[in-house]
C-alpha positions as a printed NumPy array, in Angstrom:
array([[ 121.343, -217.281,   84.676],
       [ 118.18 , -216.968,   82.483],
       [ 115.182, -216.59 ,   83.826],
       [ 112.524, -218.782,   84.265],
       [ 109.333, -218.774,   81.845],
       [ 106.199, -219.966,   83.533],
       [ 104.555, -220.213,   80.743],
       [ 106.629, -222.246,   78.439],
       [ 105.465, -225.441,   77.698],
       [ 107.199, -228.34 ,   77.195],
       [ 106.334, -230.928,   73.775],
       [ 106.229, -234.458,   73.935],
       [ 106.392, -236.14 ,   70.541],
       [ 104.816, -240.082,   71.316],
       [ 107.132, -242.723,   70.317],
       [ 103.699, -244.199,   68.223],
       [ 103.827, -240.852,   65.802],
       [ 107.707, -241.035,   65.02 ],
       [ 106.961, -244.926,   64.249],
       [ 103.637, -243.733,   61.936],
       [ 105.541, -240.937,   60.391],
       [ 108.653, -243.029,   59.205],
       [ 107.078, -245.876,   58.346],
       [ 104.721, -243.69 ,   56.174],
       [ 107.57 , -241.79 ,   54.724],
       [ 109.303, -245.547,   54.402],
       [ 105.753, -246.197,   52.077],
       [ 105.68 , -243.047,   50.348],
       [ 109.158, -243.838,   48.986],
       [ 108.144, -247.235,   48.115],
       [ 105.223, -246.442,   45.89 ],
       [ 107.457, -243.786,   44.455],
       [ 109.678, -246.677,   43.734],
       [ 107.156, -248.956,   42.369],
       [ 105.281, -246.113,   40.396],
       [ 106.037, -247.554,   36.753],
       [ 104.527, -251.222,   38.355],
       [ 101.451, -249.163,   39.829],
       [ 100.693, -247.517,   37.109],
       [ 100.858, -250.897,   34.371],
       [  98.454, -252.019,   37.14 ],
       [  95.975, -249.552,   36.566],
       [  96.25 , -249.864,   32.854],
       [  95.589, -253.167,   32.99 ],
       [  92.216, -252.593,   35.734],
       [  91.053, -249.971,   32.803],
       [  91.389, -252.756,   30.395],
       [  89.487, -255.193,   32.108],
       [  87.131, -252.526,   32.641],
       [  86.62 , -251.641,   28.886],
       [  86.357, -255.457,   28.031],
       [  84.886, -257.247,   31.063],
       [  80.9  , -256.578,   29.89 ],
       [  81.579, -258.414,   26.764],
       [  83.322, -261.382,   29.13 ],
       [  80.501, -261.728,   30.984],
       [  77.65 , -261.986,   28.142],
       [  79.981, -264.751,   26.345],
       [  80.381, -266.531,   30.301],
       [  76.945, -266.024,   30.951],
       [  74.94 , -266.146,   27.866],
       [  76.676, -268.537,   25.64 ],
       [  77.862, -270.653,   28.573],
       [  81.475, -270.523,   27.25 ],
       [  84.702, -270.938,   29.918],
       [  85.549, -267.565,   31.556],
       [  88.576, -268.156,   30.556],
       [  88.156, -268.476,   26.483],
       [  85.49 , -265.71 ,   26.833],
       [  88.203, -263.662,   27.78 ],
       [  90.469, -265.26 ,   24.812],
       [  88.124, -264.837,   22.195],
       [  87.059, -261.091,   23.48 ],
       [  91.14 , -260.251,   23.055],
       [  91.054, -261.519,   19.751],
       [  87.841, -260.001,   18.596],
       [  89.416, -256.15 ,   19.948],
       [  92.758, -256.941,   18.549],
       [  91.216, -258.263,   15.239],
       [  88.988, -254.638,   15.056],
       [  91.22 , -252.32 ,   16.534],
       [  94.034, -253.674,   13.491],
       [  91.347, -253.804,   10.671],
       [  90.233, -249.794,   11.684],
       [  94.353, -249.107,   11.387],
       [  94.337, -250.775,    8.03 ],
       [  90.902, -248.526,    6.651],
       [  92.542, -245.557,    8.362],
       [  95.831, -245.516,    7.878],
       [  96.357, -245.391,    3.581],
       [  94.158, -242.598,    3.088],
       [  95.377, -240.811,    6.015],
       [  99.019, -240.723,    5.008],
       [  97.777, -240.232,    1.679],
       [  95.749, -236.633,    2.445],
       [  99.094, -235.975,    5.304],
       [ 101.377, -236.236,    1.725],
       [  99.132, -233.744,    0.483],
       [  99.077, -231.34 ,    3.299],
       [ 102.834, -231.443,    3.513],
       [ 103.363, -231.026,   -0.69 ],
       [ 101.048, -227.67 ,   -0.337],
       [ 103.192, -226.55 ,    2.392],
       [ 105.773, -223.88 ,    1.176],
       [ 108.563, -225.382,    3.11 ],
       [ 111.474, -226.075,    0.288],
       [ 113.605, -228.362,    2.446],
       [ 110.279, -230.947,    2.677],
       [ 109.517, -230.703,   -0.474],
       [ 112.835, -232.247,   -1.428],
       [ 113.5  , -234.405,    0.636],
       [ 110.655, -235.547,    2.319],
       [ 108.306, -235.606,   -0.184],
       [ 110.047, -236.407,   -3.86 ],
       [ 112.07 , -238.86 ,   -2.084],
       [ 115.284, -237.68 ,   -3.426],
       [ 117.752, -239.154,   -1.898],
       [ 120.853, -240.068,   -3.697],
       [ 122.839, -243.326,   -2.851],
       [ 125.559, -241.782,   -1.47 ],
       [ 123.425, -240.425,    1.19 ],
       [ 121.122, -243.599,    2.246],
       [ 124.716, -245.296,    2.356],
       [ 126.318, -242.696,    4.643],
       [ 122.653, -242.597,    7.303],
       [ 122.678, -246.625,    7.267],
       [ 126.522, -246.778,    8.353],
       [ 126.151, -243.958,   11.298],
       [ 123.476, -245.852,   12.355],
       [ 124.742, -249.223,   11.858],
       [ 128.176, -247.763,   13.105],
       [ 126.631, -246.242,   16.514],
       [ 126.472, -249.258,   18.744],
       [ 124.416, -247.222,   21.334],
       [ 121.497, -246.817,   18.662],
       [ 121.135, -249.887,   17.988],
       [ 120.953, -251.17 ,   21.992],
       [ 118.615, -247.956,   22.531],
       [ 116.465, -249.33 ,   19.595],
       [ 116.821, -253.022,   20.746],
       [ 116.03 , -251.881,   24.298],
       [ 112.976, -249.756,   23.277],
       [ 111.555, -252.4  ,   21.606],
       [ 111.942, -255.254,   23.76 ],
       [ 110.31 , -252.701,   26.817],
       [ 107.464, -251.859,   24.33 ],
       [ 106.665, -255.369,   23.061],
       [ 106.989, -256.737,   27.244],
       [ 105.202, -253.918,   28.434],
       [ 102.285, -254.81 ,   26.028],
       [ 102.518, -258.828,   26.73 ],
       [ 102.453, -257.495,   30.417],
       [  99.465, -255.232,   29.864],
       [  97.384, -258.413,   28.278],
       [  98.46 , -261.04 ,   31.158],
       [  97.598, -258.614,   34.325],
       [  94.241, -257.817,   32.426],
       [  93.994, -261.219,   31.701],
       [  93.786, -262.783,   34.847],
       [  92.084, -259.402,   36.747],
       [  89.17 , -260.555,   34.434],
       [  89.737, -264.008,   35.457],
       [  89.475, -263.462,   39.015],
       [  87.305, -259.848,   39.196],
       [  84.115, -262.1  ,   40.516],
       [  86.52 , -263.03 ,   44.104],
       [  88.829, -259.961,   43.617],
       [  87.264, -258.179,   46.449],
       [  88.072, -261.218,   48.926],
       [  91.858, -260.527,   48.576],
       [  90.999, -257.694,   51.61 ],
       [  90.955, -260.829,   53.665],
       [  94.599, -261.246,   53.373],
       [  95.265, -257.752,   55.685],
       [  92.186, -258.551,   57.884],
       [  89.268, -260.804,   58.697],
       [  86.216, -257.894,   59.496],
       [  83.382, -258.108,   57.396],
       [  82.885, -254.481,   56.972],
       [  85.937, -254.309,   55.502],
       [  85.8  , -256.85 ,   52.719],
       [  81.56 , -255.679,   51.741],
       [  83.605, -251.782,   51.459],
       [  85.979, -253.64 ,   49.38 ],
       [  83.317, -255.18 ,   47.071],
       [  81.338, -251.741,   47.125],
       [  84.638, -249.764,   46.308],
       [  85.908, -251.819,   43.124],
       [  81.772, -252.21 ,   41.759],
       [  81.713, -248.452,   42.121],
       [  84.986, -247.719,   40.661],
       [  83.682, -250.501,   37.856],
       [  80.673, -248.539,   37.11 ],
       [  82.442, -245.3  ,   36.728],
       [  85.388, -246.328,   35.123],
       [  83.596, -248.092,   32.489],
       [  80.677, -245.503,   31.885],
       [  83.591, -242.96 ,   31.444],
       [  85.595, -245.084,   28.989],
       [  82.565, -246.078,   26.692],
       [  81.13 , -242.607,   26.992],
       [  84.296, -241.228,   26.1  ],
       [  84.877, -243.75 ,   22.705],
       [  81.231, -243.042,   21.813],
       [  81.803, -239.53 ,   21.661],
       [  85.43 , -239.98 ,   19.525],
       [  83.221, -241.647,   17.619],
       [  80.583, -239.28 ,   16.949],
       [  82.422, -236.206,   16.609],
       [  84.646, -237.967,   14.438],
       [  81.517, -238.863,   12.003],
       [  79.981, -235.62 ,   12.579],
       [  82.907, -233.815,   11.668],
       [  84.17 , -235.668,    8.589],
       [  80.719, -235.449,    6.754],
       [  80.776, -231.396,    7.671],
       [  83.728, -230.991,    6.543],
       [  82.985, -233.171,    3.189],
       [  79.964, -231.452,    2.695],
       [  81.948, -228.03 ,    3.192],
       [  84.364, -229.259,    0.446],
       [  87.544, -228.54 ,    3.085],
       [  90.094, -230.467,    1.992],
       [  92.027, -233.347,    4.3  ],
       [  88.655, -234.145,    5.962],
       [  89.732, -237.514,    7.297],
       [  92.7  , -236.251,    9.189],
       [  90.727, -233.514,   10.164],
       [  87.893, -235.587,   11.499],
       [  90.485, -238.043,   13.036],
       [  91.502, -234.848,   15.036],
       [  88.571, -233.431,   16.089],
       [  87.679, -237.256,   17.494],
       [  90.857, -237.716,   19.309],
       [  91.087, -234.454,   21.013],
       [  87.392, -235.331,   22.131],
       [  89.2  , -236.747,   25.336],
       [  89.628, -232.608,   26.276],
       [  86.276, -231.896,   26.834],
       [  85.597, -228.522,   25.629],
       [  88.899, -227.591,   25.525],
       [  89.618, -230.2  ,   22.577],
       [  87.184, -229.287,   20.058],
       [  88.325, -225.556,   19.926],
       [  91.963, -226.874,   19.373],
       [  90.336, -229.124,   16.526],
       [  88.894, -226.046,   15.178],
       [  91.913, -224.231,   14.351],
       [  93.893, -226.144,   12.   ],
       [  90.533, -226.689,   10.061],
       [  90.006, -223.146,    9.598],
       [  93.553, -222.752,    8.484],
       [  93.117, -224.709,    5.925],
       [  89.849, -223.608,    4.834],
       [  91.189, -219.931,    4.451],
       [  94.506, -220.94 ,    2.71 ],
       [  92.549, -222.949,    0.387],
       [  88.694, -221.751,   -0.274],
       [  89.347, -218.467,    1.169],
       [  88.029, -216.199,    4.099],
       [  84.139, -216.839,    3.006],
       [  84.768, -220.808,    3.466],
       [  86.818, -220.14 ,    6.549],
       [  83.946, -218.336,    8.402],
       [  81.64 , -221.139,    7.509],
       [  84.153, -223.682,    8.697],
       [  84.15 , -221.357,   12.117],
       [  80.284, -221.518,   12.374],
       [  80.62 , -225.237,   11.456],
       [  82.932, -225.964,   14.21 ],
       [  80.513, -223.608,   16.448],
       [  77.521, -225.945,   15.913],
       [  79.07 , -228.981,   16.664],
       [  80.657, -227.764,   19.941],
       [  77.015, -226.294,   20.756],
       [  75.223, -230.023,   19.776],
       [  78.021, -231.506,   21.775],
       [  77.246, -229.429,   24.842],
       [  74.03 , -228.985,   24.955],
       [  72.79 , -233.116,   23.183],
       [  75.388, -235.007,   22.802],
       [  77.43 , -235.201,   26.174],
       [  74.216, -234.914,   28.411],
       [  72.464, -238.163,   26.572],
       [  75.505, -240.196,   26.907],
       [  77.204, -239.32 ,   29.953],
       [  74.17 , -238.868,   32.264],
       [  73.944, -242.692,   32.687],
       [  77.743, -243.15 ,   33.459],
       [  80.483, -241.322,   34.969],
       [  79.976, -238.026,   36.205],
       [  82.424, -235.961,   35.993],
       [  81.89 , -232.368,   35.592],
       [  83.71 , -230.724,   32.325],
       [  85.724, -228.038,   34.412],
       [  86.974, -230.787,   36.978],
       [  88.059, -232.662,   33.924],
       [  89.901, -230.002,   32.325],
       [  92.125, -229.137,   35.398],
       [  92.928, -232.434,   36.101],
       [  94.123, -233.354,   32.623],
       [  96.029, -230.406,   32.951],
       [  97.379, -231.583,   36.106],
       [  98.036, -234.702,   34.349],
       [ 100.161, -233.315,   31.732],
       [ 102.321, -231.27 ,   33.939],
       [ 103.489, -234.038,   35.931],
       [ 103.034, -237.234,   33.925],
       [ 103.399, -236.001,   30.297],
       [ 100.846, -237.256,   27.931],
       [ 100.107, -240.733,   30.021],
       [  99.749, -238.032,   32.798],
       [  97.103, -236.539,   30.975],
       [  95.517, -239.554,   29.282],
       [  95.157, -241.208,   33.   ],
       [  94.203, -238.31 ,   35.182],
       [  90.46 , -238.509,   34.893],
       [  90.492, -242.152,   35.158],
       [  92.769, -241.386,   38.629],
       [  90.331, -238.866,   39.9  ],
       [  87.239, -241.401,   39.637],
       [  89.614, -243.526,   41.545],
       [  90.476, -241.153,   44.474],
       [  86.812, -239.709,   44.513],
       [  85.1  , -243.908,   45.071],
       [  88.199, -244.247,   47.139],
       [  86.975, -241.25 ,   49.488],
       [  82.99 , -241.998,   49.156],
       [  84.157, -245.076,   50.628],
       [  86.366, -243.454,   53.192],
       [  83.13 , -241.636,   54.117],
       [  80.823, -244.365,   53.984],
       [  83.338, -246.452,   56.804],
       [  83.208, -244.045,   59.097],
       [  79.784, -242.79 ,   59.027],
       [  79.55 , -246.881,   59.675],
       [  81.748, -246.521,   63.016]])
């Protein structure tokens, strides 16, 4: 017979924590479920984020129906964002022809870029692809998901924009307490503030260090400027990180084609801007919006990208705003109780 431990202690698990833990577990596997739904919702809360200002000052201003406010603002973005594609797009495929012809890759130069192909072979691609049933469905499929997911995008948008003035009032379907709906309010005019300082911030400096860096490199005589530029502005989203990836290609080219002198001036080039970014730039227009340190961002968007790909990457600083109103608020309700 074993003997007896006096001091062993026996452990009660309450029936109230194995209900907690599997119906948490029971949520976590729902909103693992539903990710894909979650996170169209959130794209479509960063729209009406982006857009909502110039909503309000049609609404407001110009007395015009919230409704065809938000109509006319959709076709006024829509209407810009297509006519900056069609001043963008010729001359940069033009200068990316270019790059590619210089390159010393034979098997381009045939086929991609004197367009070579002889009868026989556009006959044989079109009939594997018109033979293969599955690429066709895949192609249908992809399509039909981009085009809905887009038509989605612009309806949830749509009607968070409609409805943003009472959105904070749906808290009063899961309870009645006051507290709990003027958090509510706080939480998504917070999250509004940030979210929308960060976006605008973030297209002002694309913007910028787009310009900046397309009339450098002109004046520098590098050649593909505008793609260049066009790079520099889009990896702008990386702060600090993104202009020294912009730099490289730049000096690449500036050595292959000017030579070694040009290259080093390219290098100091690239050196100024990142210092007049740092030092002017970022501080003037960030310091009345979002703040979110340059190190936090960097980790995060790295974070991003290893779990979520490129969207990963492209949401993660708008999902750490979220989670850090989302804990201020936490904070705020129970320094309250």
């Amino acid at each position: 017979m074993w003997p007896i431990n006096p001091n062993k202690h026996e452990v009660e698990v309450s029936p109230k924590i194995v209900v907690f833990t599997f119906f948490f577990l029971l949520l976590a596997l729902f909103i693992f479920w539903i990710k894909d739904i979650l996170i169209l919702l959130f794209l479509a809360f960063i729209i009406m984020v982006a857009l909502r200002p110039n909503v309000d000052r049609l609404h407001h201003r110009l007395r015009i129906p919230r409704p065809l406010s938000i109509v006319i603002v959709y076709l006024l973005t829509i209407s810009g964002l297509l006519l900056l594609v069609s001043l963008i797009i010729p001359p940069l495929v033009s200068e990316i022809y270019n790059v590619v012809k210089n390159l010393n890759l034979p098997i381009w130069q045939e086929k991609i870029l004197s367009l070579k192909f002889n009868l026989s072979e556009i006959t044989g691609l079109i009939g594997q692809m018109g033979n293969s049933a599955s690429f066709v469905l895949s192609l249908i499929t992809s399509t039909f998901n981009g085009v809905f997911t887009a038509f989605t995008l612009i309806v949830l948008s749509f009607y968070l924009m409609l409805d943003r003035p009472y959105l904070h009032k749906k808290v009063l379907w899961v309870t009645k307490k006051e507290k709990y709906v003027s958090g509510t309010e706080y939480f998504l005019n917070s999250l509004e503030m940030q979210l929308g300082g960060w976006i605008r911030g973030q297209v002002i400096l694309m913007l910028i260090i787009g310009v900046i860096s397309y009339t450098g490199l002109t004046l520098l005589r590098i050649p593909y400027a505008l793609p260049l530029a066009i790079l520099a502005g889009l990896l702008e989203i990386l702060p600090n990180l993104g202009p020294t990836v912009a730099a490289v290609p730049a000096i690449v080219i500036a050595f292959m084609a000017l030579g070694p002198w040009m290259a080093l001036a390219t290098t100091f080039f690239y050196i100024l801007v990142q210092q007049l970014e740092n030092n002017l730039i970022v501080p003037k227009i960030m310091q009345k919006n979002a703040d979110v340190n340059p190190l936090i961002a960097i980790v995060v968007i790295l974070i991003g990208l290893k779990l979520g790909g490129v969207v990963g990457a492209l949401l993660a600083v708008p999902i750490y705003i979220t989670f850090r109103c989302s804990y201020r608020l936490y904070l705020d309700l129970k320094t309250k109780n």
